[in-house]
C-alpha positions in Angstrom: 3.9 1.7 15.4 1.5 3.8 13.4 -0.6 0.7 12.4 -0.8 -0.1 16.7 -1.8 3.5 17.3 -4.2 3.7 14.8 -5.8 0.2 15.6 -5.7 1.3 19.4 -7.0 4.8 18.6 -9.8 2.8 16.7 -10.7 0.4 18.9 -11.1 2.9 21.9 -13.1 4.9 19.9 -16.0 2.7 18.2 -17.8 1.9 21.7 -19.8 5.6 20.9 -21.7 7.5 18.6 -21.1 10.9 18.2 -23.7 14.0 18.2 -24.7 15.4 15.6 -22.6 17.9 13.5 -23.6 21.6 11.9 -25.6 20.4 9.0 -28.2 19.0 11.0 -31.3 20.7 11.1 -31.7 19.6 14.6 -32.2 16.5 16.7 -35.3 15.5 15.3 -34.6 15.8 11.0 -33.5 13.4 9.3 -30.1 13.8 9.1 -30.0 13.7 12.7 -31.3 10.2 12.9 -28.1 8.7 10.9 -25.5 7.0 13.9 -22.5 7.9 13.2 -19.4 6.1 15.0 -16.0 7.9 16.8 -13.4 6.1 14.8 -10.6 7.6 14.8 -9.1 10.0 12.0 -8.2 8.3 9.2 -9.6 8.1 5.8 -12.1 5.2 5.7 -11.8 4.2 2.0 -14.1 1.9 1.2 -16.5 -0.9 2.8 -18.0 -4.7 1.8 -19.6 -7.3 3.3 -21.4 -11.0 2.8 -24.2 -10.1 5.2 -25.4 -8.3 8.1 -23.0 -9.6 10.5 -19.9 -9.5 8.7 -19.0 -6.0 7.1 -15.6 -4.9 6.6 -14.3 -1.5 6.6 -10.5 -0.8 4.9 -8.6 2.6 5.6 -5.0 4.6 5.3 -2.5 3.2 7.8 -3.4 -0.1 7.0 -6.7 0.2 8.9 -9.1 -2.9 9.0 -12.3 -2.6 11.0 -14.6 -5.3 11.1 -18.4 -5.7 12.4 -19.5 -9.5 13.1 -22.9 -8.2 14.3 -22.2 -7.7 17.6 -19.1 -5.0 18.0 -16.9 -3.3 15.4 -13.1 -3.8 16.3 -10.1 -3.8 15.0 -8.1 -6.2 13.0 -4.1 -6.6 12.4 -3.2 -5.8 8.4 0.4 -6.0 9.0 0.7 -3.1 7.0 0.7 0.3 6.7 -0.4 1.4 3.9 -2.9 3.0 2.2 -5.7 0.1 2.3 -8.1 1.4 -0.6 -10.2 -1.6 -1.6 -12.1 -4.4 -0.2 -14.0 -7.4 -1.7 -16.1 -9.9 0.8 -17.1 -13.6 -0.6 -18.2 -15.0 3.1 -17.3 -15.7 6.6 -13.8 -17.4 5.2 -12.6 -15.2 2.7 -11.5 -11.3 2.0 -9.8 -9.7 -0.1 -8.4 -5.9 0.8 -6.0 -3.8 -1.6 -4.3 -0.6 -1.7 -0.6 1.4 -2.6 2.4 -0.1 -3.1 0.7 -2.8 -4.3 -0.7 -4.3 -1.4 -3.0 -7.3 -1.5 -4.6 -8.8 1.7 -6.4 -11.7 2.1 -8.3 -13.2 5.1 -8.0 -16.8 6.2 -9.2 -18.2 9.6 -9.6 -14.8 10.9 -6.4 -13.7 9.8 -4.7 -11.1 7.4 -1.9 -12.7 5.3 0.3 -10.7 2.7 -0.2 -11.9 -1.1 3.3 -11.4 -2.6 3.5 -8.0 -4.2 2.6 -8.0 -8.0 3.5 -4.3 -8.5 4.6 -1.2 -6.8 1.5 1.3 -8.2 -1.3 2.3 -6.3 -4.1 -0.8 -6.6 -7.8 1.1 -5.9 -10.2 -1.9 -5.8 -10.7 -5.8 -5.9 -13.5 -7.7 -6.6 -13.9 -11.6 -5.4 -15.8 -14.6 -6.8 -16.2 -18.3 -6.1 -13.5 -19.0 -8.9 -11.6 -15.9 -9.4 -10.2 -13.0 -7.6 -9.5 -9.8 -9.5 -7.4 -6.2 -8.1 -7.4 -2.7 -10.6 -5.6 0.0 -10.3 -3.0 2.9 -11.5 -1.4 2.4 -15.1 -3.8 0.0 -16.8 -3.1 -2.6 -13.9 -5.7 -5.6 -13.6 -4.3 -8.5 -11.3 -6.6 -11.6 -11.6 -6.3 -14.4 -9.2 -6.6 -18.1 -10.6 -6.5 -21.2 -9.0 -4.2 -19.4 -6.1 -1.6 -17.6 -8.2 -2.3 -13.7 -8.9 -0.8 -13.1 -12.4 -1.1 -9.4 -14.4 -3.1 -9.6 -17.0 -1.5 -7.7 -20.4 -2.9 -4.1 -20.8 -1.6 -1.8 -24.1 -3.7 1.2 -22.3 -2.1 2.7 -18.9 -5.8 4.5 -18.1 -6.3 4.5 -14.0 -8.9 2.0 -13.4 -10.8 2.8 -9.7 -13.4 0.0 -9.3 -15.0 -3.2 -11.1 -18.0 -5.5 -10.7 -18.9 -8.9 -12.4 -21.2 -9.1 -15.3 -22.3 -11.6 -17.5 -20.0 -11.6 -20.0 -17.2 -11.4 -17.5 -15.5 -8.5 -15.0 -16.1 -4.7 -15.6 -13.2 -2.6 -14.5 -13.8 1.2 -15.2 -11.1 4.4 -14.8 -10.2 7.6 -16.0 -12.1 9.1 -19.1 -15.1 7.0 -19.1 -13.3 3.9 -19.8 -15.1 0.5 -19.5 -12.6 -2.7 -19.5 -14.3 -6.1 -20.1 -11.9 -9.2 -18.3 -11.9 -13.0 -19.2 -10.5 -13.6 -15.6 -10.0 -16.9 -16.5 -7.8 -16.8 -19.7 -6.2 -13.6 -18.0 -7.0 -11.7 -21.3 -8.8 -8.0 -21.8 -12.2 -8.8 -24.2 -12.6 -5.6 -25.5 -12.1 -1.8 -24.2 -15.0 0.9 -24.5 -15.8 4.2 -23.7 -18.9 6.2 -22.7 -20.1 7.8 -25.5 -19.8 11.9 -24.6 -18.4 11.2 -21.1 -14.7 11.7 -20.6 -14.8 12.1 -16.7 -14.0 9.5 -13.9 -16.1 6.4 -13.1 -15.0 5.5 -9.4 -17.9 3.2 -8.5 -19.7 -0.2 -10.1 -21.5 -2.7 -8.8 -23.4 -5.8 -10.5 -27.0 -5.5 -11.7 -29.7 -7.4 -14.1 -27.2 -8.7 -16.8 -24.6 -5.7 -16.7 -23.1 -3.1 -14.1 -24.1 0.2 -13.0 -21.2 3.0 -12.7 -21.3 6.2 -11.1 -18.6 8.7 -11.0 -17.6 12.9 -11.7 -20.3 15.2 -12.7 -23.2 13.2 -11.8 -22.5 10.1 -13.7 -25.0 7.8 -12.9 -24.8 4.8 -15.9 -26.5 1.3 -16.6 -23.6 -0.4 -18.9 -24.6 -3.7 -20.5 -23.1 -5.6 -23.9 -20.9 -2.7 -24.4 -23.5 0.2 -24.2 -24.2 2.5 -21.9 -27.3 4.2 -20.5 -27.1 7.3 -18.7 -29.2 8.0 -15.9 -29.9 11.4 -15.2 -31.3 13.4 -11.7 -29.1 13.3 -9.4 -26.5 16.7 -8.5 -23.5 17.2 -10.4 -21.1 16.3 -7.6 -18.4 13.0 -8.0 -20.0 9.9 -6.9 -17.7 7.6 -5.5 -19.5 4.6 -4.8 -22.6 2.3 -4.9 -24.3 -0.7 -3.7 -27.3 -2.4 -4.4 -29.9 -4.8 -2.4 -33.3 -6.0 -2.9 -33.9 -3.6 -6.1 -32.8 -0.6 -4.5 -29.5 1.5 -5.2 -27.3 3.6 -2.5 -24.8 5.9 -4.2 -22.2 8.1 -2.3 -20.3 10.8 -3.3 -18.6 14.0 -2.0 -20.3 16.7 -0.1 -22.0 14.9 1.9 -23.9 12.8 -0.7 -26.2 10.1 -0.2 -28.9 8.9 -2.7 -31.3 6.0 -2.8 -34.3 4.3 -4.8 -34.7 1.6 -7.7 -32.1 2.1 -10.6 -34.8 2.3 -13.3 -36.2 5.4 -11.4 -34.9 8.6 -10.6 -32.9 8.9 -7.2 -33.7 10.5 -4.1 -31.3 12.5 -2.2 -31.1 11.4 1.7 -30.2 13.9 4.2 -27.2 13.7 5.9 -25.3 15.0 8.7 -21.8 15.8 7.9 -20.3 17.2 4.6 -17.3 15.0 5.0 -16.6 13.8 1.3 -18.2 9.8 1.3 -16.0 7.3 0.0 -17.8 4.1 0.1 -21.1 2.1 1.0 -22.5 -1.1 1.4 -26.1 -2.1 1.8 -26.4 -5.4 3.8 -30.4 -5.0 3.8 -32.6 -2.5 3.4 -32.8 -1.0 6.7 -29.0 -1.4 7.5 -26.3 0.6 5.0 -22.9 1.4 5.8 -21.4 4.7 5.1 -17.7 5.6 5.2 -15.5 8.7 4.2 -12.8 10.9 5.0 -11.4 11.7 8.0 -13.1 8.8 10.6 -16.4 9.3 9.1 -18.6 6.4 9.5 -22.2 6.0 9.5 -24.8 3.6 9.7 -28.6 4.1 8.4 -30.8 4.4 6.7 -32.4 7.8 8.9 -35.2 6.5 10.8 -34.9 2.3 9.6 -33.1 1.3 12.1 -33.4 1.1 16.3 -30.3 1.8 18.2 -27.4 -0.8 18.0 -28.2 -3.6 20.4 -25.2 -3.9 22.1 -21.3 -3.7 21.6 -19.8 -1.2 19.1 -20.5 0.7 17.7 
């Protein structure tokens, strides 16, 4: 029942955009000119995509939203829990994650249950052509191979909160600057690092050049290749929670409000916004269209000024 309300509240709510909030500095800034969709109240946790025209947003109460490029509706999880990750290869195939364990994925439009591996909380999942792989509370890393998710063995019990793929295999990052490399494959851990003077939280990573960038607590804002890190500095020292990249150019998210932009190798600009909500995810499908999402029914969709209005359906 609280999935169908929650759906239902959803639904009825994503044909509008709302007005702008308090930390506008009026219709005409910049902050103004983010749309921001009704959806609800729950905490929107995170959001993926393959393209333009099929983005996927994952949420508490088992919440699945999902924009084919004309509306944003709702779709059944059979669940309701917690939904905290979600990984996009294409049209065919998702992957969603969350607590107690859960692991979704999408066939033919559908969402089917994966049995349960484990009861802790899993924060993130990461799909390929070959491999699937879920992270999460007490050094868990899932990888799926050739259709059978198996745990791969972990001495450490760190939190891990996101992953990306690299070149020398998966990146899955936690608690106290810890960086866990993943042969997916031979469901073994390569090697386990940490960031050199940073002891706080990496929440976010996302594939780039031959390595991953991170974000997380304080600011963190790191390039991490063949097991070293490089620390970018500029931006506020608030906890970023997640990034995306497209076409040479990074979005990063964090609480407060935070949105930042611009080419990894240069130092970040900070992009108005219009709500101080705390901002949980993002995904850049192309330069002119980034999706936000956060807590309490906070979704946006920008950049400020690079897009029209939406052309139709919802939101």
């Amino acid at each position: 029942m609280a999935l169908a309300i929650a759906a239902c509240a959803a639904c009825a709510a994503c044909d509008r955009v709302t007005s702008p909030s308090h930390r506008d500095g009026g219709p005409d800034s910049a902050a103004a000119l983010w749309e921001q969709v009704e959806a609800g109240t729950v905490n929107y946790n995170a959001v993926a995509g393959s393209s333009p025209e099929n983005v996927f947003i994952v949420g508490d109460q088992g919440t699945i939203l999902h924009w084919d490029g004309v509306a944003l509706l709702p779709e059944a999880s059979g669940t309701t829990a917690n939904l905290r990750g979600v990984s996009v290869l294409d049209e065919t195939l998702a992957y969603a994650v969350g607590e107690q364990g859960t692991i979704l994925h999408r066939k033919d439009g559908a969402w089917i249950a994966d049995p349960p591996m484990t009861e802790v909380v899993l924060n993130a999942t990461y799909a390929a052509s070959a491999f699937a792989v879920a992270v999460g509370e007490q050094g868990t890393i899932l990888c799926l191979v050739q259709g059978t998710w198996a745990q791969v063995p972990n001495p450490r019990t760190d939190n891990y909160y996101a992953l990306s793929s690299a070149s020398d295999g998966f990146q899955v990052v936690g608690a106290l600057g810890v960086v866990v490399s993943v042969d997916c494959g031979n469901q073994k851990i390569v090697a386990t690092s940490t960031i050199s003077g940073y002891t706080k939280v990496l929440a976010g990573a996302i594939p780039y050049g031959s390595g991953s960038l991170l974000v997380g607590v304080d600011g963190g804002f790191f390039y991490w290749a063949k097991g070293a890190a490089t620390r970018k500095p500029g931006l506020p020292q608030k906890f970023l929670r997640a990034i995306s990249v497209v076409d040479g150019t990074a979005w990063i998210v964090g609480h407060e409000g935070l949105v930042a932009t611009g080419p990894p190798e240069s130092q970040l600009a900070l992009v108005p916004t219009p709500d101080d909500r705390w901002l949980l995810g993002v995904y850049a499908a192309t330069a002119t269209d980034v999706w936000v999402v956060g807590r309490s029914g906070l979704i946006m969709r920008g950049p400020p000024g690079g897009r029209g209005p939406f052309d139709g359906g919802a939101p």
